[in-house]
C-alpha positions in Angstrom: -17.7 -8.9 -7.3 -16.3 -5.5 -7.5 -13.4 -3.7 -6.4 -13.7 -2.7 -3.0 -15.4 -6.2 -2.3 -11.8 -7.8 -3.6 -10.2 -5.8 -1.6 -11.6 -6.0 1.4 -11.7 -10.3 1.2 -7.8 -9.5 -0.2 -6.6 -7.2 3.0 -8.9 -8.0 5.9 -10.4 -11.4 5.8 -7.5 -13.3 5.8 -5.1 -14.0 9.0 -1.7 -12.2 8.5 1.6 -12.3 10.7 2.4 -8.8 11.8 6.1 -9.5 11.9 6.0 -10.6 8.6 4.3 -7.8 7.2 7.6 -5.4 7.4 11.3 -5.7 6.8 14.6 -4.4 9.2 16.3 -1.7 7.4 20.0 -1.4 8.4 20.5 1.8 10.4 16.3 2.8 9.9 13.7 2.9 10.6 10.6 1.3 8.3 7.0 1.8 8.4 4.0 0.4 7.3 0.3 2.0 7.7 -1.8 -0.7 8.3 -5.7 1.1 9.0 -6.3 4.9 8.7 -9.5 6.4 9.7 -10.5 9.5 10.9 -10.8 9.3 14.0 -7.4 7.1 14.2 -4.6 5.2 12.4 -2.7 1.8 13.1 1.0 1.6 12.1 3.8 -1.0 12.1 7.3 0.2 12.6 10.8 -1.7 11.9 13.6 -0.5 14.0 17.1 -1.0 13.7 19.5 -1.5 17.0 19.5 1.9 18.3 17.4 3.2 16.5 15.0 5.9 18.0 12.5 8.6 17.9 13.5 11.6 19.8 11.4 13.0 22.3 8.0 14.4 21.2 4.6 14.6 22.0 0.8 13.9 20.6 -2.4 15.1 21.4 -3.5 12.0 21.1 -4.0 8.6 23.2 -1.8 6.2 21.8 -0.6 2.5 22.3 2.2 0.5 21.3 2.5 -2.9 21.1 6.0 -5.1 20.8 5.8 -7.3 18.1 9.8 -8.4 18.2 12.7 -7.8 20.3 12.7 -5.3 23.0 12.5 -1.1 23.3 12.8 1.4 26.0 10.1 4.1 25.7 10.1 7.0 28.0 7.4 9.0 29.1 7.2 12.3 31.0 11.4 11.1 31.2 10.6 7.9 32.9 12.1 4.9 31.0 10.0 1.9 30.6 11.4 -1.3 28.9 8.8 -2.8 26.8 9.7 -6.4 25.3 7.5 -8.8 22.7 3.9 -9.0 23.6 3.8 -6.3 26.0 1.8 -3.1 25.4 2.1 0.8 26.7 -0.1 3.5 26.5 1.2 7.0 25.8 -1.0 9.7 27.5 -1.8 12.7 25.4 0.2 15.5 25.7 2.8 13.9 27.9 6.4 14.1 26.3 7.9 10.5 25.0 10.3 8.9 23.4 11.5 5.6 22.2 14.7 3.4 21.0 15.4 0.1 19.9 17.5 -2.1 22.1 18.1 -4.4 19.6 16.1 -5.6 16.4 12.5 -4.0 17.3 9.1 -4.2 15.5 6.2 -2.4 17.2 2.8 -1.3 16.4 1.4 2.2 17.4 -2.2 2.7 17.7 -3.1 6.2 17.6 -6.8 7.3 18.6 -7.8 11.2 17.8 
C-alpha cells in the first residue's frame, strides 16, 4: 500500500467522535481543520465560557453545527441560541457573530 492509501484508511475510513477530536482551552478558543478543499473547508472549534468571535462577515455560505453545550450566534444583530445537535446557516455577506454560553464545541462548514 502506499502512502496516501494509509492515510486515507488511517483518517477517513474509520468512525470518529467529533467531541473527542478537540480539547477546552481555559480562556480560548481551539481549532481543529478537519477537510480543506478548494472549493470549501470543515473546522471544529473549542470554546471556552464566554468566549466569542466578534462580529464579522464571509462571502461565503456557511453552517455551524453544536457539537457540546450551547452558543448564541447573531446574524444581521439578531441573536439565535444554538444548543447540541442543532445547526445554523450563516448567509454570505450578512454580518455575525458568536459566544459561548458555557463549554461550546461547534463545527463550521464553510462552502466558497
Amino acid at each position: 500500500m502506499d502512502n496516501e492509501t494509509n492515510k486515507f484508511e488511517r483518517d477517513a475510513v474509520l468512525p470518529k467522535n467529533l467531541a473527542n477530536e478537540i480539547e477546552y482551552q481555559s480562556s480560548s478558543i481551539v481549532s481543529k481543520q478537519l477537510l480543506k478543499k478548494t472549493n470549501g473547508n470543515i473546522t471544529l472549534f473549542a470554546f471556552d465560557k464566554d468566549e466569542s468571535l466578534t462580529e464579522h462577515t464571509s462571502p461565503f455560505e456557511a453552517l455551524i453545527y453544536l457539537v457540546e453545550g450551547s452558543m448564541e450566534i447573531s446574524i444581521g444583530g439578531k441573536p439565535f441560541v444554538v444548543t447540541a445537535g442543532q445547526f445554523l446557516i450563516l448567509p454570505p455577506n450578512i454580518p455575525h457573530a458568536v459566544k459561548a454560553m458555557g463549554k461550546a464545541k461547534m463545527t463550521l462548514s464553510m462552502i466558497k
